[in-house]
Backbone as CSV, one residue per row, in Angstrom:
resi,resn,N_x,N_y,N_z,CA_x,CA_y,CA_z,C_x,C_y,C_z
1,UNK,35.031,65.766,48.969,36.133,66.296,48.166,37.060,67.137,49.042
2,UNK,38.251,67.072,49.024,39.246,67.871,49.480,39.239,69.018,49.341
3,UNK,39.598,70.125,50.730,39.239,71.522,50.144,40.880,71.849,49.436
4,UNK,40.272,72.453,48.564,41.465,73.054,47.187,42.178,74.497,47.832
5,UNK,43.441,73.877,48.434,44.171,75.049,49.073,45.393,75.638,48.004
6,UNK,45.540,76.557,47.971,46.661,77.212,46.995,47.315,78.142,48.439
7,UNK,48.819,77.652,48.513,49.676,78.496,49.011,50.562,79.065,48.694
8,UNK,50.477,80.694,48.925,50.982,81.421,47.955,52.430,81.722,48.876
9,UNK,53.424,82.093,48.136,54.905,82.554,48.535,55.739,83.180,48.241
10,UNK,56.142,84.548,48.564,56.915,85.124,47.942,58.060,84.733,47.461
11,UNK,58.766,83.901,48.203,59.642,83.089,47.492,60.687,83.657,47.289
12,UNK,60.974,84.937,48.133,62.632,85.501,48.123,63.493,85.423,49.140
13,UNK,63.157,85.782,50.173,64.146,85.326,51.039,64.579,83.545,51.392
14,UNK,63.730,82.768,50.635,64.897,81.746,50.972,65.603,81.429,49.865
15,UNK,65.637,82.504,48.448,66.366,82.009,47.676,68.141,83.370,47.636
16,UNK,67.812,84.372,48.310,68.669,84.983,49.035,69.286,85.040,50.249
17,UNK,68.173,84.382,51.270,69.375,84.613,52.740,69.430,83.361,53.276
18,UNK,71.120,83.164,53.222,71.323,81.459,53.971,70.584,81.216,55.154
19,UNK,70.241,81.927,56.052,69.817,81.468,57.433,68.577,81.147,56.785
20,UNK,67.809,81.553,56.266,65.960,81.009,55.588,66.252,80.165,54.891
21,UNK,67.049,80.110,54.077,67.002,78.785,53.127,67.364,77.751,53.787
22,UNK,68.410,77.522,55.133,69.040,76.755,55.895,66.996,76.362,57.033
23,UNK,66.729,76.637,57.186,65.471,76.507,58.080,64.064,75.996,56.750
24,UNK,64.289,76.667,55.810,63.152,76.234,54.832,63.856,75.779,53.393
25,UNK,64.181,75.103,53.575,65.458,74.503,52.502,64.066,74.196,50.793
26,UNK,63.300,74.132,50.851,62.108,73.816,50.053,61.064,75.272,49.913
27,UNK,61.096,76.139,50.873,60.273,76.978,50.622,59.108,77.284,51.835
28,UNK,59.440,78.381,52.168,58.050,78.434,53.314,56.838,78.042,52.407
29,UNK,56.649,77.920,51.717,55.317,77.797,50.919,54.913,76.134,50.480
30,UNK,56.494,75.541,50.137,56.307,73.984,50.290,56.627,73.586,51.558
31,UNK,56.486,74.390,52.937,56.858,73.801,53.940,55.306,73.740,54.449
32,UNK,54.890,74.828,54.231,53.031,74.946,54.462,52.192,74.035,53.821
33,UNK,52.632,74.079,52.833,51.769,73.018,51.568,52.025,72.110,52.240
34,UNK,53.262,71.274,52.594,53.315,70.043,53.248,52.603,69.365,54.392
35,UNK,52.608,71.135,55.419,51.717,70.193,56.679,50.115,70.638,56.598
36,UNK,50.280,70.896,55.539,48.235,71.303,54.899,48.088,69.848,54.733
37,UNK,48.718,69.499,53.629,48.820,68.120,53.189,48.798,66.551,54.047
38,UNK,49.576,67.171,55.337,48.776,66.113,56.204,47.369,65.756,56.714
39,UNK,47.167,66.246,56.466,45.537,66.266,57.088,44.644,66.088,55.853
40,UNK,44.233,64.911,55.525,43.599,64.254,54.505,42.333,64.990,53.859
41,UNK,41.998,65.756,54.514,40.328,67.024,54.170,41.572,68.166,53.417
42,UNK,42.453,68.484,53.462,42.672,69.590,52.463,43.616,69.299,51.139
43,UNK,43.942,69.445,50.172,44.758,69.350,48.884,45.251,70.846,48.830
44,UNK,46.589,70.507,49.016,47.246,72.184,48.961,48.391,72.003,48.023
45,UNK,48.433,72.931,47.059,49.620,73.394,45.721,49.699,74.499,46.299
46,UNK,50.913,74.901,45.295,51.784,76.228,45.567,51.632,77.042,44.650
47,UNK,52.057,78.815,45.187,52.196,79.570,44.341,53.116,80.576,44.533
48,UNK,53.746,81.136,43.479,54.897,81.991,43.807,55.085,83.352,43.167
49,UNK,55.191,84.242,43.761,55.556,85.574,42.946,56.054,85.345,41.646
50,UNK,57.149,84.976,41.640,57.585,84.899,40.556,57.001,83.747,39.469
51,UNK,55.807,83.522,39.622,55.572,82.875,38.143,54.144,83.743,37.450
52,UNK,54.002,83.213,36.614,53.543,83.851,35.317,52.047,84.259,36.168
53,UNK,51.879,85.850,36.197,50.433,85.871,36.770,50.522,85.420,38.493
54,UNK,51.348,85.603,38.855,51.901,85.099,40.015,51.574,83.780,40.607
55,UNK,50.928,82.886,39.722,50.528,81.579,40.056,49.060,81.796,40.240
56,UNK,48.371,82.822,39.822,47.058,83.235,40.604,45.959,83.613,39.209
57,UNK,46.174,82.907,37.623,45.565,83.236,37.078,44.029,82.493,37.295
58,UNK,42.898,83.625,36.668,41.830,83.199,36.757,41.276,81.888,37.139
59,UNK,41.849,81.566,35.807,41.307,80.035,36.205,41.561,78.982,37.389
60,UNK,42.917,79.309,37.772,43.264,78.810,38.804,42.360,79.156,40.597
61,UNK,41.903,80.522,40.081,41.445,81.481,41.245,40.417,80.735,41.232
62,UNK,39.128,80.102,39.864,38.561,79.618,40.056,37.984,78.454,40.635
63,UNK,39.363,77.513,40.636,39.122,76.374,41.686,39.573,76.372,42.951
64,UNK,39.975,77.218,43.397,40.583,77.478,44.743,39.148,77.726,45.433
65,UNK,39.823,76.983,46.754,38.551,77.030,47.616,39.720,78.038,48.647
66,UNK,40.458,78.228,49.301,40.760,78.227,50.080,42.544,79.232,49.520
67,UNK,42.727,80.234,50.058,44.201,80.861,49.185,45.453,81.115,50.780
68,UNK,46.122,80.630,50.731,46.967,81.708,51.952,47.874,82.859,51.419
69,UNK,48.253,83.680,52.092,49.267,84.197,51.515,50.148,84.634,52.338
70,UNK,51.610,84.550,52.205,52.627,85.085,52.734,53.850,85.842,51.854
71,UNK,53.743,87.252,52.054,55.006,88.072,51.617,55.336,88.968,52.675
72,UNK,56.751,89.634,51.892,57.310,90.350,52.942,58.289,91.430,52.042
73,UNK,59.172,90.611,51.537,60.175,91.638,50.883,59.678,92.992,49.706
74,UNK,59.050,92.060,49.088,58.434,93.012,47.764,56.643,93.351,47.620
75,UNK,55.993,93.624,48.484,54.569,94.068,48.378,54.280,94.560,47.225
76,UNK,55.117,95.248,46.833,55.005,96.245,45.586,54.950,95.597,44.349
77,UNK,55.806,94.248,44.328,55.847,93.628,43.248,54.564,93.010,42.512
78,UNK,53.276,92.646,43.692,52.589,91.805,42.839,51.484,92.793,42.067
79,UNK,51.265,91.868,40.959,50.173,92.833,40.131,49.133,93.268,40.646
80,UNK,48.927,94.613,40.200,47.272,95.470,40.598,46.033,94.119,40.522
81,UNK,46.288,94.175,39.077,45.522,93.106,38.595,44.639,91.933,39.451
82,UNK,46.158,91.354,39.957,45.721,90.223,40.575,45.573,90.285,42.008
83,UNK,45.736,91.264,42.424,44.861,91.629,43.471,43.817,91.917,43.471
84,UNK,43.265,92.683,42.523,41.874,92.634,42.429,40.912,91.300,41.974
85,UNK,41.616,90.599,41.309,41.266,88.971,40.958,40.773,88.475,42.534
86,UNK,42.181,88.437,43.067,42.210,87.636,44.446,40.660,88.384,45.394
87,UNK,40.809,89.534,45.444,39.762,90.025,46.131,38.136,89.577,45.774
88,UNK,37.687,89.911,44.364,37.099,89.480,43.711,36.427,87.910,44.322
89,UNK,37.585,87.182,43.833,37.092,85.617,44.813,37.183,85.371,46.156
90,UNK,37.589,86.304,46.953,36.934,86.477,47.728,35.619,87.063,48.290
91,UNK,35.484,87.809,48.241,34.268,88.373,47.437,32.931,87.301,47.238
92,UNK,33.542,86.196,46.286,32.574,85.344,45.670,32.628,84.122,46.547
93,UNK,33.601,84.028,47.487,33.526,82.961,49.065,34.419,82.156,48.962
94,UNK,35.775,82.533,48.079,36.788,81.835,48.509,37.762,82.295,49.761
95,UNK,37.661,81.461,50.724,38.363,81.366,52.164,39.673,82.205,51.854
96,UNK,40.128,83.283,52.565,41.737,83.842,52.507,42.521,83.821,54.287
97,UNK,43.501,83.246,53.672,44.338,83.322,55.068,45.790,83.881,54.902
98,UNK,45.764,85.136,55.784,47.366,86.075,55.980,47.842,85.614,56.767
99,UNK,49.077,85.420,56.401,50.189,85.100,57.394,51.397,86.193,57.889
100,UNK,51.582,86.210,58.438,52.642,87.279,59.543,52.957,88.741,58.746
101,UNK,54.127,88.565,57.686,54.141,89.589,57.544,53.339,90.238,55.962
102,UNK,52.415,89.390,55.563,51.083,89.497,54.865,50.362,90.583,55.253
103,UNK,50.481,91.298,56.228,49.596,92.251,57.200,49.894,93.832,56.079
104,UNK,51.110,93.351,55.548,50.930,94.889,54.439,51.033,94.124,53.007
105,UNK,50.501,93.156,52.885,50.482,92.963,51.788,49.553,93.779,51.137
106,UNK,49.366,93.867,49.373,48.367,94.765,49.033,46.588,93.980,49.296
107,UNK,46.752,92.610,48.858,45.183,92.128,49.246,44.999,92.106,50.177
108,UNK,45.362,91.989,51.585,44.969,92.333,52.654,44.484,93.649,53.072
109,UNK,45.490,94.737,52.444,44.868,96.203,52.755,43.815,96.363,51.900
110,UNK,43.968,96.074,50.924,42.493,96.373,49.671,41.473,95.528,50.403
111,UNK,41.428,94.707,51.264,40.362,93.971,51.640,39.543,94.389,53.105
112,UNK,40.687,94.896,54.025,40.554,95.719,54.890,40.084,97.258,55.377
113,UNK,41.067,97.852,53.935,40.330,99.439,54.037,41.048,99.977,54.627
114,UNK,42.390,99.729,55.591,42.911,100.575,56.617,44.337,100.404,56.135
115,UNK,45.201,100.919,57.093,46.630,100.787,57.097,47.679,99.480,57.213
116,UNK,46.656,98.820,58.031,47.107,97.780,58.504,49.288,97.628,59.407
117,UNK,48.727,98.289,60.032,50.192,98.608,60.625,50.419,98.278,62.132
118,UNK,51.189,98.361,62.211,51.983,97.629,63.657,52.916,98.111,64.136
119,UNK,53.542,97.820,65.210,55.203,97.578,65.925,55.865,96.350,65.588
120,UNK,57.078,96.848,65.732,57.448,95.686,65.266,59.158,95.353,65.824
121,UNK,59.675,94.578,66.358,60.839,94.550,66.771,61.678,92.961,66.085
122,UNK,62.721,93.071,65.594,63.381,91.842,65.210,64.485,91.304,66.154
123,UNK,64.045,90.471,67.110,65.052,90.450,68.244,65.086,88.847,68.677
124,UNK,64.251,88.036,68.296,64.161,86.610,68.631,63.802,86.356,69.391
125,UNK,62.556,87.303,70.009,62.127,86.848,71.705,60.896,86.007,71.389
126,UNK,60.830,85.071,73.051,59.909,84.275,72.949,58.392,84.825,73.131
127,UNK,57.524,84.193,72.178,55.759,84.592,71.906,55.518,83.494,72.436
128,UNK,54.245,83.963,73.633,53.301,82.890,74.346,51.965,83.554,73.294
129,UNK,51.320,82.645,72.950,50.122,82.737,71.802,49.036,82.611,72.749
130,UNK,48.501,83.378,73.545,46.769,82.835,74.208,45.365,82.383,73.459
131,UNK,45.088,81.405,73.583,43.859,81.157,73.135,42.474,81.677,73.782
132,UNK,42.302,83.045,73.107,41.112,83.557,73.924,39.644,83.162,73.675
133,UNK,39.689,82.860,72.984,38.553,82.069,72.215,38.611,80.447,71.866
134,UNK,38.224,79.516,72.961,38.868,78.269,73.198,37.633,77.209,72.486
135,UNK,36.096,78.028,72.440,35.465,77.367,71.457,35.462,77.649,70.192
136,UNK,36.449,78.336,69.613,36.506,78.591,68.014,36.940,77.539,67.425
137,UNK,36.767,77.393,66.312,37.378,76.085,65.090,38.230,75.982,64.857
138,UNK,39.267,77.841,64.866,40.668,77.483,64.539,41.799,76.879,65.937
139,UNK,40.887,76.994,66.787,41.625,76.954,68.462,41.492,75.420,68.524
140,UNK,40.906,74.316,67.972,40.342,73.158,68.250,42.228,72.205,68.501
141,UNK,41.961,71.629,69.373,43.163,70.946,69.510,44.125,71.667,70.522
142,UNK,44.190,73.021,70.785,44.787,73.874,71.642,44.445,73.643,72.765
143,UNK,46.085,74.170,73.585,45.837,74.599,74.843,45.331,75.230,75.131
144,UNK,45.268,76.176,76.369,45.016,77.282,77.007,46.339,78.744,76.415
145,UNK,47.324,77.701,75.602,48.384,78.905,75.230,49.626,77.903,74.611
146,UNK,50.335,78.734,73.937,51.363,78.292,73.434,52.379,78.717,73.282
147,UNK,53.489,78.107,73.203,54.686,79.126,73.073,56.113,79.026,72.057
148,UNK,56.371,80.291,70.916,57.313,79.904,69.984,58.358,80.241,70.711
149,UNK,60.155,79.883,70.801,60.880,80.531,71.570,61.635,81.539,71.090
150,UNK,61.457,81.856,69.780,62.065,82.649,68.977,61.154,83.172,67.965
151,UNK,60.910,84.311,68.315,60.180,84.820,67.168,60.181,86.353,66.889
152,UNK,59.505,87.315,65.961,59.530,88.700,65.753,58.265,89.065,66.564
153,UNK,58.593,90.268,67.100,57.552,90.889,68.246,56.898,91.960,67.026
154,UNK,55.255,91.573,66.987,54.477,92.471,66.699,54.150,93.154,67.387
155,UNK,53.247,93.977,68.038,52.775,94.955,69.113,51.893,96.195,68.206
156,UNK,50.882,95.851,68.936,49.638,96.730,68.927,49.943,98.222,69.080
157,UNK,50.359,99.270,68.183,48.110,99.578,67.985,48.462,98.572,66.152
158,UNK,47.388,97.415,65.754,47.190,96.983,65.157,45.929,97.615,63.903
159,UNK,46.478,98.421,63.357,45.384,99.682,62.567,44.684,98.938,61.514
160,UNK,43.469,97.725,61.904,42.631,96.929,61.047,41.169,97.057,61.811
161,UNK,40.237,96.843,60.724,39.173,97.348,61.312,38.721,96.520,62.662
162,UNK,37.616,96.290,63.083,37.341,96.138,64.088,37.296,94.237,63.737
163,UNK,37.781,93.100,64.092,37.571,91.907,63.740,36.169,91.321,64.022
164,UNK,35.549,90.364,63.495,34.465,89.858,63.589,35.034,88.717,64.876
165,UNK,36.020,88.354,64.602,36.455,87.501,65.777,37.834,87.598,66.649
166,UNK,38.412,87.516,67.643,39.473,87.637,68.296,39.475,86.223,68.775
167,UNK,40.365,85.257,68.266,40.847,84.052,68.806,42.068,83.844,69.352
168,UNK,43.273,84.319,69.306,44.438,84.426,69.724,45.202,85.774,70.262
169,UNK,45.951,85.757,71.281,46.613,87.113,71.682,47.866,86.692,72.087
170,UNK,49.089,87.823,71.176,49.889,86.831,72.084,50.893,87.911,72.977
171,UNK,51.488,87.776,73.866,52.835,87.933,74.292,53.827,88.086,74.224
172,UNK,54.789,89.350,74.292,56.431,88.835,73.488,57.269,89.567,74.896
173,UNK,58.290,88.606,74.853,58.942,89.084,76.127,59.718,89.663,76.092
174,UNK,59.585,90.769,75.650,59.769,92.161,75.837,58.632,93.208,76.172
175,UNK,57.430,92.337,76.297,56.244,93.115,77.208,55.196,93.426,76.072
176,UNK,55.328,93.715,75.034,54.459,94.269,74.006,53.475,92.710,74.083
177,UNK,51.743,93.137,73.639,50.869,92.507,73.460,50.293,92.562,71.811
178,UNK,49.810,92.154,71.454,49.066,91.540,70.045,47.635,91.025,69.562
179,UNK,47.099,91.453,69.047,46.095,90.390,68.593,46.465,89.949,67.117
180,UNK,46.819,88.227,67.621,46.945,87.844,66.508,46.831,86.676,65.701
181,UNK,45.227,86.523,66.357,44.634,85.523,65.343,42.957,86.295,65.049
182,UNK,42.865,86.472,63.733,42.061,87.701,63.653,41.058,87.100,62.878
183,UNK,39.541,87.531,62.746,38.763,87.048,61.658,37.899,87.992,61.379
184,UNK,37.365,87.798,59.902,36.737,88.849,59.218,35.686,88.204,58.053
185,UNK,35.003,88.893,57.879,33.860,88.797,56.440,33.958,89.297,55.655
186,UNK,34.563,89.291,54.110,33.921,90.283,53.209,33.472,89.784,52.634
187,UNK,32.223,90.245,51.571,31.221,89.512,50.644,30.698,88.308,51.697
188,UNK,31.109,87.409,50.490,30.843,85.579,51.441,32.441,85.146,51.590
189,UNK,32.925,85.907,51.810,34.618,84.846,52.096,34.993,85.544,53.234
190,UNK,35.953,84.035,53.825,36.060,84.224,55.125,37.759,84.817,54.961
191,UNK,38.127,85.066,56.036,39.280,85.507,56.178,39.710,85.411,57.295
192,UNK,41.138,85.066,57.766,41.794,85.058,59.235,43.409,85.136,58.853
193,UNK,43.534,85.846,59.944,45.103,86.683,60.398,45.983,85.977,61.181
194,UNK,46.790,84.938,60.789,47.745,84.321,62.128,48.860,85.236,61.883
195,UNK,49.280,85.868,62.888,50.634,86.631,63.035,52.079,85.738,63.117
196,UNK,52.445,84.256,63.287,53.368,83.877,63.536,54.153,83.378,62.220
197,UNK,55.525,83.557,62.162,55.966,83.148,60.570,57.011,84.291,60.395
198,UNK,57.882,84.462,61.163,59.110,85.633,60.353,59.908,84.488,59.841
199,UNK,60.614,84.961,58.691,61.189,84.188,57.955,62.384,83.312,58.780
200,UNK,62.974,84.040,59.630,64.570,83.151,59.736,64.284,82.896,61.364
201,UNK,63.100,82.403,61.656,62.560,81.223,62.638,62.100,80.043,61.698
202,UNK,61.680,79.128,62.772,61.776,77.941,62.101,59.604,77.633,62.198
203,UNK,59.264,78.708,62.368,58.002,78.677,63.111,56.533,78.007,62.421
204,UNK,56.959,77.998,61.270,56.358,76.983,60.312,56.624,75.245,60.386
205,UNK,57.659,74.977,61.332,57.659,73.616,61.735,57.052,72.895,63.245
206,UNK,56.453,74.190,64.198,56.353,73.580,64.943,54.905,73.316,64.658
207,UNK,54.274,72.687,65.404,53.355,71.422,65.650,51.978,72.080,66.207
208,UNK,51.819,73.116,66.630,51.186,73.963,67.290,50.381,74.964,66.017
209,UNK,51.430,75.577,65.660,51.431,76.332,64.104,50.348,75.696,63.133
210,UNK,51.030,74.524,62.809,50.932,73.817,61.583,49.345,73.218,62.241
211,UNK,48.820,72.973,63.435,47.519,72.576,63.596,46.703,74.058,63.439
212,UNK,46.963,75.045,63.652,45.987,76.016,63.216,46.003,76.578,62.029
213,UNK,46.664,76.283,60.975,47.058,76.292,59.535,46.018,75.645,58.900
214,UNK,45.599,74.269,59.337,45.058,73.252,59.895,43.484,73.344,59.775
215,UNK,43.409,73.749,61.057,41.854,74.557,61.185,41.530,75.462,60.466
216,UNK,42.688,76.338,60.357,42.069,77.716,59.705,41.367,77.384,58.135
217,UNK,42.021,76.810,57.537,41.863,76.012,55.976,40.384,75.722,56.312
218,UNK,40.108,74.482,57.517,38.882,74.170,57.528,37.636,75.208,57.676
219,UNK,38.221,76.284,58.393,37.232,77.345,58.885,36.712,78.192,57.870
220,UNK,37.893,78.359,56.981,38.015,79.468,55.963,36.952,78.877,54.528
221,UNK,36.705,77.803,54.809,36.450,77.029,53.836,34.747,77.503,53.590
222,UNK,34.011,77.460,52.260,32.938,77.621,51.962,32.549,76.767,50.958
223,UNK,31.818,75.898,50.962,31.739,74.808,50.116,31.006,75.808,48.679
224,UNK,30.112,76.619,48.992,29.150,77.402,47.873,30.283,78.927,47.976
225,UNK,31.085,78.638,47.234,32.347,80.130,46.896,31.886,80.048,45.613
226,UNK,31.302,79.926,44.564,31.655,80.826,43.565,30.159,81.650,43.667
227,UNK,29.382,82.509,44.257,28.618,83.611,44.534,29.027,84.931,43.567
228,UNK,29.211,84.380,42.518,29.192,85.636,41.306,28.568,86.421,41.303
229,UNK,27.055,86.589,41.505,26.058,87.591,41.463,26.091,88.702,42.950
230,UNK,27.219,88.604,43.591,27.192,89.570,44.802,27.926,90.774,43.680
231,UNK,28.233,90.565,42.609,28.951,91.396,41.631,27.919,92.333,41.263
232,UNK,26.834,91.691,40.939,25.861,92.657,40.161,24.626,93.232,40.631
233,UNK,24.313,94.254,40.017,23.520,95.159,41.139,22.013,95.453,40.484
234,UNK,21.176,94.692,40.254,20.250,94.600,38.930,19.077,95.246,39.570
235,UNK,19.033,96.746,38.369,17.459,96.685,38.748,15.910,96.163,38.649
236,UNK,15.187,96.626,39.808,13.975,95.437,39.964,12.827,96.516,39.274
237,UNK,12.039,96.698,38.537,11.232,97.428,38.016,9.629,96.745,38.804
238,UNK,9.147,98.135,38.796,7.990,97.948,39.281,6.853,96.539,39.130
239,UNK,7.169,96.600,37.963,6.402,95.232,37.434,6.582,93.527,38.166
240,UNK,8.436,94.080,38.509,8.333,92.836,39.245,8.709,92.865,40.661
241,UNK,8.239,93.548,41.082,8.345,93.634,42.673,7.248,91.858,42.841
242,UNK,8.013,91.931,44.423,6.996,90.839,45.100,6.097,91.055,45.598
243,UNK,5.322,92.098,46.048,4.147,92.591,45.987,3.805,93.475,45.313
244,UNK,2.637,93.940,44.739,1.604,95.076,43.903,2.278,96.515,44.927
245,UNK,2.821,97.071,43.615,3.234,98.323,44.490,2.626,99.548,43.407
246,UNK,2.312,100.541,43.582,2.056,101.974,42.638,3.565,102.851,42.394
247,UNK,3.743,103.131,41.232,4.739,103.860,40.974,4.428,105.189,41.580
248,UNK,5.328,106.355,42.280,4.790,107.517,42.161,5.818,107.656,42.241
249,UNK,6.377,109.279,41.910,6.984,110.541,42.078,7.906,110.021,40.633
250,UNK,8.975,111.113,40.363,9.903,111.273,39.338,10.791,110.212,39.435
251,UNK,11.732,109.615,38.268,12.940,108.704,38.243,13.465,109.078,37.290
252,UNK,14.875,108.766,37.597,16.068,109.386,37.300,16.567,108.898,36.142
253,UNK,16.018,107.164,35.567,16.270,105.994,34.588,14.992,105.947,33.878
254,UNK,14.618,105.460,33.051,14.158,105.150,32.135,14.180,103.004,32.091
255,UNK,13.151,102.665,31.988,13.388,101.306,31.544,14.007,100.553,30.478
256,UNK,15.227,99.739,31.249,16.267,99.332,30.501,17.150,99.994,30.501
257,UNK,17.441,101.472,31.175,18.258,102.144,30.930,19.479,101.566,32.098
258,UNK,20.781,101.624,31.565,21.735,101.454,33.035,21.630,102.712,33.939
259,UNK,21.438,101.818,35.329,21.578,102.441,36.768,22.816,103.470,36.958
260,UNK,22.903,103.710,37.932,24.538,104.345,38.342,25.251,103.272,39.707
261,UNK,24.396,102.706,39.727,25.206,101.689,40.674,25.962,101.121,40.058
């Protein structure tokens, strides 16, 4: 079965600024969906701020194997709610993937714990992408490095916790360095950070991109995501321990009573 990708999109700047709409005439989000869509192992639909529940109701959350997300203009806009939804299934092992300026989105920081902050310069210089990690899954098909010729310079100190993985670093020529292909665990869902994607580049079309979009989907992927019970915190009473144990000293509950966990 195809993994069930939902790509999410804020969906404002290409319906406000000619230079984005002129480069993503359809939507960074149907431009992603599209080259997900090449690659016969994933099924990717769209989702957009602006629709009902932001495209992200429950049920929908429930068949998603796999979510990306990209915003920028309005962080503020999307619901509490459904951030905590989104987290939630993650949580329960649905795959999440941030894209560029996703790095302050709110599910990323709620998922992270930190600030998630950067440097940042808007100048169109060229990013060489290193593949530092050349046996990873999302690197498969890569060079030794790559290069966009126009793009927004991130630059480190990158204020996210410590990554479970470092696969990409890149370069911007203006000297600043990056890590920015990032991976992480929470619950059972996977998560990874590609930094490339400012809106009024074209950086979602090149060929390079769109293969670690690619991988990442595959990587991110957990065939056993719905892990509901990492939710609940049940107590085990003496009786049923797995071995013969003796009760001693005072407790705080009563049997049957709710915990404080």
């Amino acid at each position: 079965m195809a993994i069930r990708t939902v790509v999410w999109g804020e969906n404002i700047h290409e319906q406000t600024n000619k230079v984005v709409a002129g480069i993503y005439p359809n939507g960074m989000h149907n431009t992603i969906a599209d080259a997900l869509n090449g690659d016969g192992a994933i099924h990717a639909t769209t989702a957009t701020l602006q629709e009902p529940e932001h495209g992200l109701s429950e049920a929908r959350l429930a068949e998603t194997d796999v979510l990306t997300w990209w915003g920028h203009k309005d962080h503020g806009a999307v619901d509490d709610a459904v951030v905590e939804r989104v987290a939630r299934r993650v949580w329960e092992g649905m795959g999440l993937i941030v894209l560029h300026s996703g790095h302050f989105s709110k599910i990323f920081k709620r998922l992270m714990g930190t600030p998630c902050a950067l440097k940042w310069r808007e100048a169109g210089e060229r990013e060489r992408i290193w593949v530092v990690n050349q046996g990873h899954p999302i690197a498969a098909g890569l060079g030794e490095h790559f290069e966009l010729e126009n793009e927004e310079m991130y630059g480190e100190q990158f204020s996210v916790p410590e990554p479970l993985e470092t696969v990409f670093i890149s370069w911007f020529q203006g000297g600043e360095v990056f890590r920015s292909g990032l991976t992480w665990r929470r619950g059972t869902g996977n998560i990874f950070y590609f930094r490339p994607g400012h809106e009024t580049y074209p950086s979602y079309h090149d060929a390079n991109v769109k293969k670690v979009l690619i991988n990442a989907v595959k990587w991110a992927y957990n065939p056993q995501n719905s892990f509901k019970s990492i939710h609940d915190a049940p107590n085990v009473p003496v009786e049923k321990a797995l071995e013969p144990i003796e009760e001693r000293g005072p407790k705080l509950h009563e049997a049957g009573e709710a915990g404080y966990r």
